[in-house]
DRENKEZA-805333 format. One record per residue (C-alpha): residue number from 1; x, y, z. Coordinates in nm, 2 decimals, m for minus. Example, Ala and Ser with C-alpha at 12.3 -4.5 7.8 and 13.67 -1.06 7.14 Angstrom:
BEGIN
+-----+--------+--------+--------+
|   k |     xx |     yy |     zz |
+-----+--------+--------+--------+
|   1 |   1.23 |  m0.45 |   0.78 |
|   2 |   1.37 |  m0.11 |   0.71 |
+-----+--------+--------+--------+
! end
This chain:
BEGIN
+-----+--------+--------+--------+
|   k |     xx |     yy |     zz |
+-----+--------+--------+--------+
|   1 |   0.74 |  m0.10 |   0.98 |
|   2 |   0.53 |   0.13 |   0.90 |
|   3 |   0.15 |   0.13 |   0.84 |
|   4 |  m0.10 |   0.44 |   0.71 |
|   5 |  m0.44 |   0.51 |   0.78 |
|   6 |  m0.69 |   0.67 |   0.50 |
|   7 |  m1.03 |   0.79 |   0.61 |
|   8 |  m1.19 |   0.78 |   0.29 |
|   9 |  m1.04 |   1.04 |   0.06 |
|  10 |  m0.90 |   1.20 |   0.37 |
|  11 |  m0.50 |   1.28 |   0.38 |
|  12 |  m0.27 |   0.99 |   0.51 |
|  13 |  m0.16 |   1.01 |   0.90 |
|  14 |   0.12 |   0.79 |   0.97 |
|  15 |   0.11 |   0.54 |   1.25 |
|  16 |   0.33 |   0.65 |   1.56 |
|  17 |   0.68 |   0.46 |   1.57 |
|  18 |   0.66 |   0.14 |   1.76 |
|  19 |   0.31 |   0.05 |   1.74 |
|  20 |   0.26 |  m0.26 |   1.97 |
|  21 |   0.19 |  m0.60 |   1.77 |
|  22 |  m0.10 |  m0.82 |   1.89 |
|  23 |   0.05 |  m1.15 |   1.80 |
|  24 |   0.37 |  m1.28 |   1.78 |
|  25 |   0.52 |  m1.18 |   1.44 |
|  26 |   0.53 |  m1.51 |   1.23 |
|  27 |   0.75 |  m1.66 |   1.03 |
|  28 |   0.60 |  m1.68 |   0.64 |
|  29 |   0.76 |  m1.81 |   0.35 |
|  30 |   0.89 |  m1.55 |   0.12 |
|  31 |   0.71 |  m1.33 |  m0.13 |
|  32 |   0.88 |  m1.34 |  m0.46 |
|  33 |   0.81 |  m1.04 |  m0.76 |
|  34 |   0.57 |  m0.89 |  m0.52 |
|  35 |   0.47 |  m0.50 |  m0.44 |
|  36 |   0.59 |  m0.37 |  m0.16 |
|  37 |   0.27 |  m0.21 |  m0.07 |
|  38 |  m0.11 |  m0.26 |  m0.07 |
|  39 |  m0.37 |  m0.06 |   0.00 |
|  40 |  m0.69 |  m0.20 |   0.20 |
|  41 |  m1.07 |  m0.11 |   0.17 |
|  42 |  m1.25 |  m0.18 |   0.45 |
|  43 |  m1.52 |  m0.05 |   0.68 |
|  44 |  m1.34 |   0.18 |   0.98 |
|  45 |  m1.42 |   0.14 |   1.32 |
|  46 |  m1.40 |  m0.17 |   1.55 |
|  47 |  m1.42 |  m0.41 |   1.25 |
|  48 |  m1.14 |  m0.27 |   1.11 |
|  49 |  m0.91 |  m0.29 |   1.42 |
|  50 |  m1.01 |  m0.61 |   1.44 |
|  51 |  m0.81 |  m0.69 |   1.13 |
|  52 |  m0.51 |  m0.46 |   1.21 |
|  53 |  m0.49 |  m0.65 |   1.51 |
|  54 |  m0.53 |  m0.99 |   1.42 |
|  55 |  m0.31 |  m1.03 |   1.09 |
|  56 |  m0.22 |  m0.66 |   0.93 |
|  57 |   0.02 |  m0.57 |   1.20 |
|  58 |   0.17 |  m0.92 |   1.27 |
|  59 |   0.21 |  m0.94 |   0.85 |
|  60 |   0.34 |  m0.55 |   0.83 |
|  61 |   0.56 |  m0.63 |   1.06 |
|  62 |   0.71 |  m1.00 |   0.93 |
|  63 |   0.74 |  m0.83 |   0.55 |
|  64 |   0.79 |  m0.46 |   0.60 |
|  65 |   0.53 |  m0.35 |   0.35 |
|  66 |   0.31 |  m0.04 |   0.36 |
|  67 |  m0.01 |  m0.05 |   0.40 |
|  68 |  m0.31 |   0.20 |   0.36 |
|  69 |  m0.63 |   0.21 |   0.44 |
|  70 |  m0.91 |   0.32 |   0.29 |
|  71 |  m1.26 |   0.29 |   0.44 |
|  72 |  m1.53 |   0.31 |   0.24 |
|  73 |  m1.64 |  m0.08 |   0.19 |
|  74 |  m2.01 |   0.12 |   0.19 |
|  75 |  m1.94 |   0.25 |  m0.16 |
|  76 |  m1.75 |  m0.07 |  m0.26 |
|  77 |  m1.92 |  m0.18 |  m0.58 |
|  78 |  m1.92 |   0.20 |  m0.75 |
|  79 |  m1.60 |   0.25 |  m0.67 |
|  80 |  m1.43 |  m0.04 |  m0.82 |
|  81 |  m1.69 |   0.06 |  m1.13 |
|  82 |  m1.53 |   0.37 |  m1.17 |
|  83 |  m1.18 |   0.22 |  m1.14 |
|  84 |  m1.23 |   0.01 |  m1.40 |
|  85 |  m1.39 |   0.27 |  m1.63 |
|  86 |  m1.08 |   0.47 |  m1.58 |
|  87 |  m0.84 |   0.20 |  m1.65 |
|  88 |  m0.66 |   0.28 |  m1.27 |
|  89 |  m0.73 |   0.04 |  m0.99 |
|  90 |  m0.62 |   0.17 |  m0.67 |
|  91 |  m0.74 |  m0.14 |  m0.45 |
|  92 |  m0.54 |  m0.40 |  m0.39 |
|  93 |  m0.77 |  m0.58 |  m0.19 |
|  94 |  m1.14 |  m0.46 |  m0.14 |
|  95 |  m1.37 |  m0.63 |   0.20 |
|  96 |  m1.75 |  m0.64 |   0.12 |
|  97 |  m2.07 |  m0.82 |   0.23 |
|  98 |  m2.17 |  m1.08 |   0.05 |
|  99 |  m2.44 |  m0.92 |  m0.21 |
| 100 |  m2.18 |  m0.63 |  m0.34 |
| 101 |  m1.93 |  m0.97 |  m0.38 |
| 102 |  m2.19 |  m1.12 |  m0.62 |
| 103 |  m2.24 |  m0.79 |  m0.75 |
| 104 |  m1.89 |  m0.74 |  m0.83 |
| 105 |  m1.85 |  m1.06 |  m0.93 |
| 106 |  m2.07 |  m1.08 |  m1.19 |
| 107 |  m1.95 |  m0.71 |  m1.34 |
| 108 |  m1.57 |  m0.89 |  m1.43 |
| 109 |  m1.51 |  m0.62 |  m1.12 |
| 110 |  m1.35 |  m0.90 |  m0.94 |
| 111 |  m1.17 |  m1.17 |  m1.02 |
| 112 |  m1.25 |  m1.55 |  m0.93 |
| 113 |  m1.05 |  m1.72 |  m0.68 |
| 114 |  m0.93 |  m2.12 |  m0.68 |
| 115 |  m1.02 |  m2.13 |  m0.27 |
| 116 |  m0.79 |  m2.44 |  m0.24 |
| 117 |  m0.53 |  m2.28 |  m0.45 |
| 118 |  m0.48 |  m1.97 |  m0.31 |
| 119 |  m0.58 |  m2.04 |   0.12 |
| 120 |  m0.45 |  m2.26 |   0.33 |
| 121 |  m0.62 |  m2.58 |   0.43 |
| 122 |  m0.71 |  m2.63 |   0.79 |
| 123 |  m0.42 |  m2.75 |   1.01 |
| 124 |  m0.62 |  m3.11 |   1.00 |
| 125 |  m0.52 |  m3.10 |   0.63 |
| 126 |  m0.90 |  m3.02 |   0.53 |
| 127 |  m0.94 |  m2.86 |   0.23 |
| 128 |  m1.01 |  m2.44 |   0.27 |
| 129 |  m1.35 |  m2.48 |   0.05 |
| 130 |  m1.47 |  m2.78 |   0.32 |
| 131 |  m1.35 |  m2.58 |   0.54 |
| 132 |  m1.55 |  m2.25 |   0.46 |
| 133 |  m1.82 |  m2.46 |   0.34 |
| 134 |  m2.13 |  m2.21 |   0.26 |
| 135 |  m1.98 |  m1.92 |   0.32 |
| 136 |  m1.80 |  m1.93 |  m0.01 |
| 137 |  m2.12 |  m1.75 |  m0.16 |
| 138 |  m1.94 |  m1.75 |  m0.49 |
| 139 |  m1.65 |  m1.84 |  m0.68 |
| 140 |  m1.49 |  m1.45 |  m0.61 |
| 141 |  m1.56 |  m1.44 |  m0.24 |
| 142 |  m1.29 |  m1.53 |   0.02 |
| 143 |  m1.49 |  m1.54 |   0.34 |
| 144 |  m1.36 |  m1.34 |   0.70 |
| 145 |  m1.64 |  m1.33 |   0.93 |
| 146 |  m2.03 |  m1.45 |   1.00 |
| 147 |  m2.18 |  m1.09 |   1.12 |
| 148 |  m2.52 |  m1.04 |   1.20 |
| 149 |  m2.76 |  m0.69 |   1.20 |
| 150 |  m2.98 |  m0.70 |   1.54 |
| 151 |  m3.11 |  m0.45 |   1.77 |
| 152 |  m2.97 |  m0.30 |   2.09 |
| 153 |  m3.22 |  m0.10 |   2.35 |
| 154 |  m3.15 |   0.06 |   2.68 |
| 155 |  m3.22 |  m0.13 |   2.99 |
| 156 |  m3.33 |   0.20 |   3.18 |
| 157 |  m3.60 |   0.39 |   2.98 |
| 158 |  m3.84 |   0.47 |   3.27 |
| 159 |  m4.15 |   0.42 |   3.07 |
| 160 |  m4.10 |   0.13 |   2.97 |
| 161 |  m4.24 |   0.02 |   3.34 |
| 162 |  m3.99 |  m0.28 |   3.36 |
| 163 |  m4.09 |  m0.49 |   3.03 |
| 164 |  m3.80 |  m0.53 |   2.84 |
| 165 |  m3.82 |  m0.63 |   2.45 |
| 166 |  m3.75 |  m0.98 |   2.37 |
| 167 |  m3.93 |  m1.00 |   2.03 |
| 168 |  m3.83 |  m0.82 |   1.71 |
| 169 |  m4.22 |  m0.69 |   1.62 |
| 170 |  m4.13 |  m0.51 |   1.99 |
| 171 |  m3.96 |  m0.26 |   1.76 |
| 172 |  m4.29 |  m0.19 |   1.58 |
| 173 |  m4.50 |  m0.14 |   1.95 |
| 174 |  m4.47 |   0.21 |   2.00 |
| 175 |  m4.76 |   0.18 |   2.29 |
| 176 |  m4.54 |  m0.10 |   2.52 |
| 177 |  m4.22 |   0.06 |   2.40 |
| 178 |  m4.23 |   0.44 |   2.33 |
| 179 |  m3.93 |   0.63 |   2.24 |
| 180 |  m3.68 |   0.67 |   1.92 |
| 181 |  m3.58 |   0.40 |   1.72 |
| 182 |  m3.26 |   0.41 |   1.50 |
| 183 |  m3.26 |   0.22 |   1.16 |
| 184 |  m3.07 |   0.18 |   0.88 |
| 185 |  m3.11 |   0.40 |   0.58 |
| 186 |  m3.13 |   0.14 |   0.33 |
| 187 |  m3.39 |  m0.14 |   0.26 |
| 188 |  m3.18 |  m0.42 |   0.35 |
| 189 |  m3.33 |  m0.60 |   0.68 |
| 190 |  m3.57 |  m0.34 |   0.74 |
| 191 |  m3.76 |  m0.49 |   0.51 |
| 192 |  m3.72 |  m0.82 |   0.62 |
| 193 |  m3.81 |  m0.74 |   0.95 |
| 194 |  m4.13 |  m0.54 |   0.88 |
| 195 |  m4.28 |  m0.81 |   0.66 |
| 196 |  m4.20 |  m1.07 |   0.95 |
| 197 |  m4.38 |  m0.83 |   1.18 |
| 198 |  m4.65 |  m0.76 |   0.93 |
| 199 |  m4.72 |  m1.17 |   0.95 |
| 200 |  m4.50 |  m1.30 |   0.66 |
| 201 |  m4.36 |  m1.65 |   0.76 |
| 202 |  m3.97 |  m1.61 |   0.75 |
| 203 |  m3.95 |  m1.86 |   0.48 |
| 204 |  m4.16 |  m1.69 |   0.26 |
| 205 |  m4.05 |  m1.33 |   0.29 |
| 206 |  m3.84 |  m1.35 |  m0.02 |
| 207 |  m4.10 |  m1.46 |  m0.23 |
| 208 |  m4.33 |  m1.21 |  m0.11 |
| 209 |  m4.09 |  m0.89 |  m0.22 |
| 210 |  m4.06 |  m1.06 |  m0.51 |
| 211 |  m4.41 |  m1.02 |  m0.59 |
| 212 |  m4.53 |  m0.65 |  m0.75 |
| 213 |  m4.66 |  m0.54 |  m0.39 |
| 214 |  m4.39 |  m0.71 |  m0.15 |
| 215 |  m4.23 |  m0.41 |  m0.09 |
| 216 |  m4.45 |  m0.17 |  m0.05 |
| 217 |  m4.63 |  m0.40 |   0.21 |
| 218 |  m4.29 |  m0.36 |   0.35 |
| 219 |  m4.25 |   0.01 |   0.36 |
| 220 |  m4.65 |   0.06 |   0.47 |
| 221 |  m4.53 |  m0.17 |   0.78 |
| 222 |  m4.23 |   0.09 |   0.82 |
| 223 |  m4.45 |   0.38 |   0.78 |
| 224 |  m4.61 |   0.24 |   1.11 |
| 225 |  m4.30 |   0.38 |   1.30 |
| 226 |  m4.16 |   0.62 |   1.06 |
| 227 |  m4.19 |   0.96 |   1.25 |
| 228 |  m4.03 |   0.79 |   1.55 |
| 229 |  m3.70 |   0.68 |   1.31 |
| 230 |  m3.38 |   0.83 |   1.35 |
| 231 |  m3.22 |   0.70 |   1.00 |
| 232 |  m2.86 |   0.57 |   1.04 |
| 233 |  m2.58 |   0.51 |   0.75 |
| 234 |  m2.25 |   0.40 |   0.94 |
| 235 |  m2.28 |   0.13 |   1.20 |
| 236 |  m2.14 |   0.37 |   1.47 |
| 237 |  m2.44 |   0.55 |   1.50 |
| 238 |  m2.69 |   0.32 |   1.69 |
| 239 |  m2.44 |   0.27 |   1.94 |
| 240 |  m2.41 |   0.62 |   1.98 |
| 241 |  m2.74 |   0.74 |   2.00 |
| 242 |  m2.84 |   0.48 |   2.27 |
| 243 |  m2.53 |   0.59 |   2.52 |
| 244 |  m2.67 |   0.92 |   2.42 |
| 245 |  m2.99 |   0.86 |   2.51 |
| 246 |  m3.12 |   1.00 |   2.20 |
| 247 |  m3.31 |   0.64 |   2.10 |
| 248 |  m3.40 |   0.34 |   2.31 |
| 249 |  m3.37 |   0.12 |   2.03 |
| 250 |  m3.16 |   0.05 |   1.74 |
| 251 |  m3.04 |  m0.15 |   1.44 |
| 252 |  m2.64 |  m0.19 |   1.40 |
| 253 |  m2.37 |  m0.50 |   1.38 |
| 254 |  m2.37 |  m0.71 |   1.67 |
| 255 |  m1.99 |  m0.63 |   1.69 |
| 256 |  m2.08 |  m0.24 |   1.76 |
| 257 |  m2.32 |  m0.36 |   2.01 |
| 258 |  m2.09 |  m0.55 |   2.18 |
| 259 |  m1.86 |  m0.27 |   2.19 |
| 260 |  m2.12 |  m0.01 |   2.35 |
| 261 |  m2.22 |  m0.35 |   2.61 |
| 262 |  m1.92 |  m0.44 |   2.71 |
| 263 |  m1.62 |  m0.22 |   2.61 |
| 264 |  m1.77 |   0.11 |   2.68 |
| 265 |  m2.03 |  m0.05 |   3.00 |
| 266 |  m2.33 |   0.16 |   2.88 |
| 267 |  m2.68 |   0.00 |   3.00 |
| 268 |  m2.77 |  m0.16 |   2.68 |
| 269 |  m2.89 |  m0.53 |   2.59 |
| 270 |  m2.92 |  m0.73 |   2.26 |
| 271 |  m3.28 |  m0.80 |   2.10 |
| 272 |  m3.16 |  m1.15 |   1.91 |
| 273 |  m3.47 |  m1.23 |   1.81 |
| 274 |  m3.43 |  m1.23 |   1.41 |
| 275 |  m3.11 |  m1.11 |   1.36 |
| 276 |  m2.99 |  m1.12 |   1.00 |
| 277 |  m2.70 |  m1.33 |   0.93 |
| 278 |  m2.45 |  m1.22 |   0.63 |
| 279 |  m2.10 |  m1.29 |   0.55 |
| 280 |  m1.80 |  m1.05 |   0.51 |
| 281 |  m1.49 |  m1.11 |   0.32 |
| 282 |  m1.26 |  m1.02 |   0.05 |
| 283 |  m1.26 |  m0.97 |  m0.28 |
| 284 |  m0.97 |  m0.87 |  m0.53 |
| 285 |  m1.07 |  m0.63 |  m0.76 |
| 286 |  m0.96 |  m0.72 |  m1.10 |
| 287 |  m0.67 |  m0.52 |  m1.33 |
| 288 |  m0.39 |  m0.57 |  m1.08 |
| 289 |  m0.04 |  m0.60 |  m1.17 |
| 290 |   0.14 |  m0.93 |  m1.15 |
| 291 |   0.33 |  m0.77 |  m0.85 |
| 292 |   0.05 |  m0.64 |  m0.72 |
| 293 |  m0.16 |  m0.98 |  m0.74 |
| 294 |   0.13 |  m1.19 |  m0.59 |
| 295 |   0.13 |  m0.96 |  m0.29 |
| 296 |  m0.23 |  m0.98 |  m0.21 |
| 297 |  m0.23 |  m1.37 |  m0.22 |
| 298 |   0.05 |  m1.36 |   0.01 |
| 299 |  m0.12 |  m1.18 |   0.21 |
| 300 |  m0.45 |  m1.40 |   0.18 |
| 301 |  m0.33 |  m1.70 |   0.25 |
| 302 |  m0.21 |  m1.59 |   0.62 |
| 303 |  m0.46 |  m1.34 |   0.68 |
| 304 |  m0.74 |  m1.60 |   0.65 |
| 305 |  m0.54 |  m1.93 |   0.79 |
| 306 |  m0.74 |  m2.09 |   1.10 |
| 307 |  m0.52 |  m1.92 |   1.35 |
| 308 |  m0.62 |  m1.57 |   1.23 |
| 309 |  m0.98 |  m1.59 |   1.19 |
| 310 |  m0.96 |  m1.73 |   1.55 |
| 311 |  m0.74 |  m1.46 |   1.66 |
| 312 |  m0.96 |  m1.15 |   1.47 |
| 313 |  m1.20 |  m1.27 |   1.74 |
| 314 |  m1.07 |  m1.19 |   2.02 |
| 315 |  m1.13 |  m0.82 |   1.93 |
| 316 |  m1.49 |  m0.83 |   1.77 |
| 317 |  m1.73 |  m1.03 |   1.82 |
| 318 |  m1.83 |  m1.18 |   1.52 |
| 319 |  m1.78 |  m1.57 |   1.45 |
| 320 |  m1.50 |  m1.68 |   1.20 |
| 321 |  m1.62 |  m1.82 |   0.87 |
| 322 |  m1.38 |  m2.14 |   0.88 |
| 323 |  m1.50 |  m2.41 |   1.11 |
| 324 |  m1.16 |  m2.53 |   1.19 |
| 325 |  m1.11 |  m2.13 |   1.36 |
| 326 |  m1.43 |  m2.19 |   1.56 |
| 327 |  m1.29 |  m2.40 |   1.86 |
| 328 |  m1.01 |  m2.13 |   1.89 |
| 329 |  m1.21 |  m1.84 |   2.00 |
| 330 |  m1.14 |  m1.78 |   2.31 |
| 331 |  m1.09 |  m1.45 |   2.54 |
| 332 |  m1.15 |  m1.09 |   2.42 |
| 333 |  m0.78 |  m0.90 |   2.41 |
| 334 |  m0.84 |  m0.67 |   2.67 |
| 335 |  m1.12 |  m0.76 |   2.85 |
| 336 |  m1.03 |  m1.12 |   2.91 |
| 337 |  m1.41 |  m1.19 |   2.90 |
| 338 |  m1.54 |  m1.56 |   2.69 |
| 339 |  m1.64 |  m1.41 |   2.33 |
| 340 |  m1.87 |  m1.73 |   2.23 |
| 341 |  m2.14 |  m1.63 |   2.40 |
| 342 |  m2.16 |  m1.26 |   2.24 |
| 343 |  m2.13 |  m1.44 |   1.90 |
| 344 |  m2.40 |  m1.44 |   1.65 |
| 345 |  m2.33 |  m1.78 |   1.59 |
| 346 |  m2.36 |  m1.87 |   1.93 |
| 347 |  m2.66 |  m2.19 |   1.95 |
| 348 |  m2.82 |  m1.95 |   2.21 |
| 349 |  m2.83 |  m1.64 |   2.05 |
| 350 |  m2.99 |  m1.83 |   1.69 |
| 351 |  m3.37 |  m1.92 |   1.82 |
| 352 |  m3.49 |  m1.73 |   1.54 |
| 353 |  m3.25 |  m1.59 |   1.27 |
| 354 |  m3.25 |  m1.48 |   0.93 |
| 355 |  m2.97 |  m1.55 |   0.64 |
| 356 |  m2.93 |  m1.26 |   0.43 |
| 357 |  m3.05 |  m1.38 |   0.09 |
| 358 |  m2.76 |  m1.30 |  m0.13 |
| 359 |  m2.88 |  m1.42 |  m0.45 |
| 360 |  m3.20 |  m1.18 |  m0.43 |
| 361 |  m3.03 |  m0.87 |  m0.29 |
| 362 |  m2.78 |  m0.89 |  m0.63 |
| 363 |  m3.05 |  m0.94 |  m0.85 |
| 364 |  m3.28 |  m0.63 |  m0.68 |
| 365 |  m3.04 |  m0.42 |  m0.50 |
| 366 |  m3.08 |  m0.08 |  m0.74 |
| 367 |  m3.44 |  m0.10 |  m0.82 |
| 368 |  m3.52 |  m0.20 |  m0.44 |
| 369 |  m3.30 |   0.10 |  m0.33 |
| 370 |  m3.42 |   0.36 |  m0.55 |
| 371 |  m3.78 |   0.25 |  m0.39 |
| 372 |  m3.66 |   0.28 |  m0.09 |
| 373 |  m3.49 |   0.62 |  m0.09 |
| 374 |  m3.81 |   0.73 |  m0.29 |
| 375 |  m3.99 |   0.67 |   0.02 |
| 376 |  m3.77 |   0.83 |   0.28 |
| 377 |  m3.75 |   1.16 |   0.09 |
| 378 |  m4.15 |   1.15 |   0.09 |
+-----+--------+--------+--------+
! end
């Protein structure tokens, strides 16, 4: 067995010898005229040892491939662009959010996917598209995980005089809350959040940064708090800067919130209140080889079977896409704590959430970006 690491264009490190499985290495029917290799694109961090652990080790080790990592799912879209243009695709298999999927999927960057064809039905015999339901956001889209963006504070800043923030426009009160906040650099949920906290019913806050002054309504709401914004760009960094006491509030991926609550015991809390849903999954970039392609839907078909989206869970805590997997989470690996209640898909933790609009994102995405990255450099 043997499995390598790449940190994005970084040299490969192999895996030491007799790395320990997670699950029980199963039994899979063969894999005939496939690769004996593939490499990965995914996101690093606790995500991405979420997936070693749940179905690349227990498949590396019941086929004997290779496989290599490469993280930079960030830069997934102009990456596969420039694979194409050079006629050499290195992906095999590429895991995105559910915008760059559409993106990708309407650039003939990725190729569309029979669901029922190609992944396995529910043990109940239920089809895998019934059993995905909406999280299929398109035809090239093979769903992994419901994730959600939310906030994280510290439960000790002193002048905060005992109030603790349970409302997502407690971001924007720098009187009642004072202190660094930590956002993402890019407009995705930020602006969502400042137009909700600027008045905009939730249902409407599409619309209104569809109109020609949505978004800078947006970005004048941001500019409320903008000289108290540390500007993040990989979901470690919140998490970080609140055990380092450098902000008292931040944006990042529930999962890396979990992991600085109850993995590393720092004195942080979730803010819920209008977390942002979106969907992560796979996509398979197109111009693979017919070896190439057979080992990737190999490799799909266990990697997202009930059992394994269950089992990615006890690592991470964001809820599996199939409902059938859903009843199966259970206990976090190590920890041996419940994981439904630290999901985002958990009935308490939804009082007031946000889906990610998909459709709009794809549409806007470059024009909305170069706005926003205007703005920051101002």
């Amino acid at each position: 067995m043997t499995i390598r690491h790449l940190l994005g264009t970084a040299a490969l490190a192999l895996a030491p010898a007799g790395l320990a499985l997670a699950q029980d290495v199963p039994e899979l029917p063969p894999c005939e005229n496939c690769a004996d290799s593939m490499v990965i694109m995914s996101w690093g961090g606790a995500y991405q040892n979420s997936q070693l652990k749940a179905y690349v080790e227990p498949y590396v080790a019941a086929t004997g491939i290779t496989v290599t990592w490469d993280e930079s799912s960030n830069e997934a879209v102009a990456k596969l662009r420039a694979a194409q243009e050079a006629g050499n695709q290195p992906f095999d298999l590429v895991d995105v959010e559910g915008p760059d999927s559409q993106r990708a999927c309407d650039e003939g960057l990725a190729i569309e996917i029979d669901h029922d064809e190609v992944l396995a039905p529910a043990p109940d015999g239920t089809p895998a598209s019934e059993d995905f339901g909406e999280s299929i956001v398109n035809e090239c889209f093979i769903p992994q995980i419901v994730f959600s963006t939310t906030f994280g504070y510290r439960t000790d800043v002193a002048e905060w005089e005992g109030r603790t923030p349970d409302d997502l426009c407690d971001v924007f009160d720098l009187e009642a809350f004072p202190g660094r906040r930590s956002l993402q650099a890019s407009p995705k949920k930020n602006l969502e959040w400042a137009l909700i906290c600027d008045g905009v019913p939730a249902d409407e806050v599409y619309d209104v940064l569809s109109e020609p002054e949505g978004v800078e309504r947006a970005l004048a709401k941001l500019d409320t708090i903008r000289d108290q914004v540390i500007w993040w760009n990989a979901g470690a960094e919140t998490p970080q800067l609140l055990a380092d006491k450098e902000v008292v509030i931040g944006s990042t991926y529930n999962g890396r919130l979990f992991s600085v609550i109850a993995e590393q015991g720092q004195p942080v809390d979730m803010l819920w209140d209008w977390q942002v849903f979106d969907f992560d999954g796979w996509i398979v970039p197109a111009g693979l080889s017919e070896e190439r392609m057979n080992r990737v839907m190999h490799f799909l078909r266990f990697a997202t079977d009930t059992q394994r989206l269950a089992d990615q869970a006890k690592y991470i805590a964001y809820g599996p896409a199939r409902a059938s997997s859903q009843p199966l989470v259970s206990t976090h690996a190590e920890l041996g704590i419940e994981m439904a209640p630290h999901m985002p898909t958990n009935p308490a933790n939804q009082v007031n959430y946000l889906v990610n609009s998909i459709d709009w994102w794809a549409d806007n995405q470059d024009e909305v970006e170069a706005r926003f990255q205007n703005w920051l450099a101002q």
